[in-house]
N, C-alpha and C positions, 0 to 999 in steps of 0.2 A: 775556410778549409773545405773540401771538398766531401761531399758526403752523398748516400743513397739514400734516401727515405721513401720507403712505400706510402703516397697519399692516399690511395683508397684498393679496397682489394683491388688488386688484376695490375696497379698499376705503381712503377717505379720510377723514380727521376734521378739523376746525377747533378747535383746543384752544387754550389758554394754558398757555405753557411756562415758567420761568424768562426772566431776563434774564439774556445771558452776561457772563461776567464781566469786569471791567475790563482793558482790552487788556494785554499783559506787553510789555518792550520790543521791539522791532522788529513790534510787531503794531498794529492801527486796527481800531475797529468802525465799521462802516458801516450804517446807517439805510437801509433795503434801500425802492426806489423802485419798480421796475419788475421783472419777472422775464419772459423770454423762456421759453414750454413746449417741449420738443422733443420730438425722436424719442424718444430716449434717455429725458425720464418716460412717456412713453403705452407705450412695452416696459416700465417699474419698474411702472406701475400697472396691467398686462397679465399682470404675470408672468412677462415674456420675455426679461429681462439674466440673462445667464447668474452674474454674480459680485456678487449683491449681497445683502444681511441686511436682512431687515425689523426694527422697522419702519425708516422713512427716511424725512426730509426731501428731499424732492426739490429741483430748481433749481439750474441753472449759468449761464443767461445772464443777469446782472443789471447793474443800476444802482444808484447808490446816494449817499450822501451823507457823509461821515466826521463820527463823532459824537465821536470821542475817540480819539486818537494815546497809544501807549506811548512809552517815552522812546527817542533815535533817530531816531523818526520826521519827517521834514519835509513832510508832509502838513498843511494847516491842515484844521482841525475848519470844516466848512461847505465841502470842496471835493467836488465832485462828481467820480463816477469810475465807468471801466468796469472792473469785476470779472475778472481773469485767475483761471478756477477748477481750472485747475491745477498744484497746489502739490507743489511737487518738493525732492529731498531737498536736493537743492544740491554733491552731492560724488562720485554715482557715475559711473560712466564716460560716463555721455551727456551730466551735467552739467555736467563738465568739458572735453565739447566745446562747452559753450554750447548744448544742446538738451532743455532741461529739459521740452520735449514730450514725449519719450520717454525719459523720467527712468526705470529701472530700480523703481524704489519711489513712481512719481508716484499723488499721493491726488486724485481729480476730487473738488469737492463735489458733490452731491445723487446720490453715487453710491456710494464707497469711505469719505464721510464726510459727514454732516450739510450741506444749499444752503441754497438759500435761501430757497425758502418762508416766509418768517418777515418780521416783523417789522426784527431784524436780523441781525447777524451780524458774526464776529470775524475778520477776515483779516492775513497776511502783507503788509506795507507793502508790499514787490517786486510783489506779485500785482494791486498798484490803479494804474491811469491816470486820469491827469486827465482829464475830460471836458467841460472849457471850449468853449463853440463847440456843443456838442449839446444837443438835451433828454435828458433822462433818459429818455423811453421810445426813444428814437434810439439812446442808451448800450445800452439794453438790448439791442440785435440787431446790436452790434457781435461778440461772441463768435461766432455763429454764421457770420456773413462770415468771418470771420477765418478758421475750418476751408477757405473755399473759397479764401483768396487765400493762404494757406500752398501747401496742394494747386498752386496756377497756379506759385508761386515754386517748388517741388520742383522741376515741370519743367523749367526754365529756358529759358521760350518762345524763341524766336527768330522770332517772326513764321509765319507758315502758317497751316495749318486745323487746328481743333480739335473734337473730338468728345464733351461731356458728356452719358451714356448716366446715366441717371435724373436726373429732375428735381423733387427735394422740396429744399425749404428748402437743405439742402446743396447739393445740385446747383444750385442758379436762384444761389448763392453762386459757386459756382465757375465758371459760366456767365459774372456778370458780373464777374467778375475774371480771365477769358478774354481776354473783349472790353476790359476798362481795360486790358490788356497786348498786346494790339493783334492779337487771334487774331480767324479768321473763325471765328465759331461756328455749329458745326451741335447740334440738340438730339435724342436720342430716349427715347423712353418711351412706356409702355404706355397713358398717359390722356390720352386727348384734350383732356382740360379744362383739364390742366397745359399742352401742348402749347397751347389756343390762348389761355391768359391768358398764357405766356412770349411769343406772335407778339403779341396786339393790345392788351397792357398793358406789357411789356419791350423791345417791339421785334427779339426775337429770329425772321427770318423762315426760317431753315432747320432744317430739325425731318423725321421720320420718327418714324413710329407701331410700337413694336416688333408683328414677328410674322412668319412666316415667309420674306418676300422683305426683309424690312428690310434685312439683311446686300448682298444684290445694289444694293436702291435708291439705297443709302450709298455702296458702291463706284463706283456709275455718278455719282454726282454728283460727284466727284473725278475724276473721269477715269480709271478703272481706279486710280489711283494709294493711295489710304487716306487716313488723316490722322496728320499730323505728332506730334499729343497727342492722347491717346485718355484722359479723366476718367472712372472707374466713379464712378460714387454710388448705386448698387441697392442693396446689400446682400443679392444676391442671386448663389450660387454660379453659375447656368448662365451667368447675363448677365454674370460674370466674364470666365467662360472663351472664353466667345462676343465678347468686347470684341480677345483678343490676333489675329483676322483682319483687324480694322480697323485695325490701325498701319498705318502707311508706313514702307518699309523706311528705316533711320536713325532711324524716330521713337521715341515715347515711349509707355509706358503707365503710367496716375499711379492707383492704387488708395485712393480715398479712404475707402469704405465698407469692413467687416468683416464678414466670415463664420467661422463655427466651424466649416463641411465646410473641405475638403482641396481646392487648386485645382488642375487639370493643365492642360497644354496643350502643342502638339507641339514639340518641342524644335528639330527641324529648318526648321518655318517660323521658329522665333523667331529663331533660328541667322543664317537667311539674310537677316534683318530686320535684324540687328544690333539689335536693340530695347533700348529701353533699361526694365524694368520698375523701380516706386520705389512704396514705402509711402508713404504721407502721414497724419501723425497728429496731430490736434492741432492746437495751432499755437504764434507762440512772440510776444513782444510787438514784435517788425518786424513779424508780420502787423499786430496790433491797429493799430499806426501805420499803416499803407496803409490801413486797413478807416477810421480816423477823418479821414484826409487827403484819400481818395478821396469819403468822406459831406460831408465841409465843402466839396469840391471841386463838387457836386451831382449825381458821378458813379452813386449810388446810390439808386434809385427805394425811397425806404424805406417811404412813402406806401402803394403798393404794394403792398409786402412785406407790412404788420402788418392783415391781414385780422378779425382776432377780438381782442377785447379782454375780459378781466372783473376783477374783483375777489378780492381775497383769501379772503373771505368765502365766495365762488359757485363756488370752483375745485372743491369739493366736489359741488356739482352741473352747473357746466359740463365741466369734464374729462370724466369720465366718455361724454357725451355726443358729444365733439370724437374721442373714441375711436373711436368707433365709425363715426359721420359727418363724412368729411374733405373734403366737399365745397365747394368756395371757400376749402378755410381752408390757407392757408401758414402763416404764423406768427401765431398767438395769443400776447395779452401779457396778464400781470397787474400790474396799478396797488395797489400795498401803499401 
């Protein structure tokens, strides 16, 4: 089957692999349709994940079609599905709370273990939703929603103001799963460009440009007051720490993005904040059902969303490209 694998940073091949083997029971191979590129491969093919083995297939947001069910299985062979890619043990202690997001031993594909860049691929029957009602390239950018409307349910809105500080892909996710849960959203970030395709293609009209009076601009637009839900999605240490002044006392701060530095921040404002800080990882298959409810429902400007498109073929030489120049481009899809 045909596949991309990154061998070592910087560099990509279009090969012919093996066909995997036929599904064992409780397993399905899926006839891979569409593949969403994220943050997460342009860091693999950069050199920038801190926890991964070359080479690698990359790919986690996919689409797909089932070619063949193990036994077990009540999937019929020809239903389309979004791909849940993260495959968790099933019995350690997060599992057992029903959070197999933050599964103790949880394996991401196209990260900890062979995506999808391919052709196709063999998955746990648990890990596929039906995606009746979508297209498949629709299917495919279900995953990545899903990270921001996990993140919105952490919180557990209660209505007010909310503040998603970066806005890529994750963020414009969490953004608009702010707004479907009935928050007033304000937006900030460093790039104008994101800043004004989230005002005059999303409809998002409150927004601030990070940089040194941002912090003041914010506050005054609340009233001296803050906001209620404060969403990081930087991935950036100072814009962490620089996020816990923006809570409102009572509120929330929801940390969706990851840093490998050490975060601080003053114990006595958070003290007097009552704040409430929460990781958000992942996501779990209640998001995926919002993310597919809310897309059938026309809540989700996905039109929008899927800026760059290529082929299987060309990921070899468009990736490479989209790396470096991310101008206009939110999400990029490949059509396998």
């Amino acid at each position: 089957m045909k596949t991309v694998i990154c061998v070592e940073p910087g560099k990509l091949e279009f090969v012919e692999r093996p066909e995997p083997d036929a599904p064992a029971a409780g397993f399905a191979t899926v006839d891979i349709k569409h593949v969403g590129i994220c943050g997460t491969d342009y860091h693999i093919f950069e050199g920038k994940h801190p926890f991964l083995e070359y080479p690698r297939v990359m790919g986690h947001e996919l689409s797909g079609v089932v070619s063949a069910a193990g036994e077990g299985v009540a999937l019929e062979v020809g239903t389309p599905v979004v791909v849940n890619p993260y495959i968790a043990c099933g019995h350690c202690v997060a599992c057992r709370k029903n959070k197999p997001n933050c599964c103790t031993a949880v394996r991401v594909l196209g990260v900890h273990t062979d995506g999808g860049m391919a052709e196709r691929i063999v998955m746990p029957a648990g890990n596929l939703y039906p995606a009746e009602g979508l297209s498949l390239r629709d299917a495919a950018m279900v995953e990545f929603l899903a990270i921001g409307a996990h993140a919105v349910r952490r919180a557990q809105p209660e209505g007010g103001r909310a503040l998603v500080v970066g806005i890529g892909p994750i963020g414009l996710g969490v953004a608009i799963f702010a707004r479907i849960a009935g928050l007033e959203v304000t937006l900030l970030d460093a790039s104008e460009e994101r800043l004004a395709f989230a005002r005059d293609t999303l409809g998002f009209d409150k927004s601030a440009l990070t940089g040194p009076d941002a912090q003041k601009v914010l506050i005054e637009q609340t009233g001296g007051e803050g906001f209620d839900v404060v969403f990081d999605a930087t991935g950036n240490a100072k814009a962490i720490e620089a996020g816990f002044a923006l809570v409102a006392h009572g509120g929330v701060y929801v940390l969706v993005s990851i840093v490998k530095e050490q975060i601080s921040f003053s114990d006595p404002e958070f003290h007097k904040r009552e704040m409430m800080l929460i990781g958000s990882r992942n996501a779990t298959k209640v998001d995926f059902d919002h993310v597919v409810a809310s897309i059938k429902a026309g809540k989700v400007p996905l039109d929008a969303l899927a800026t760059h498109e290529t082929t299987l073929d060309r990921v070899t030489t468009d990736m490479p490209v989209w790396s470096h120049d991310k101008r206009g481009l939110i999400k990029a899809l490949i059509a396998v």
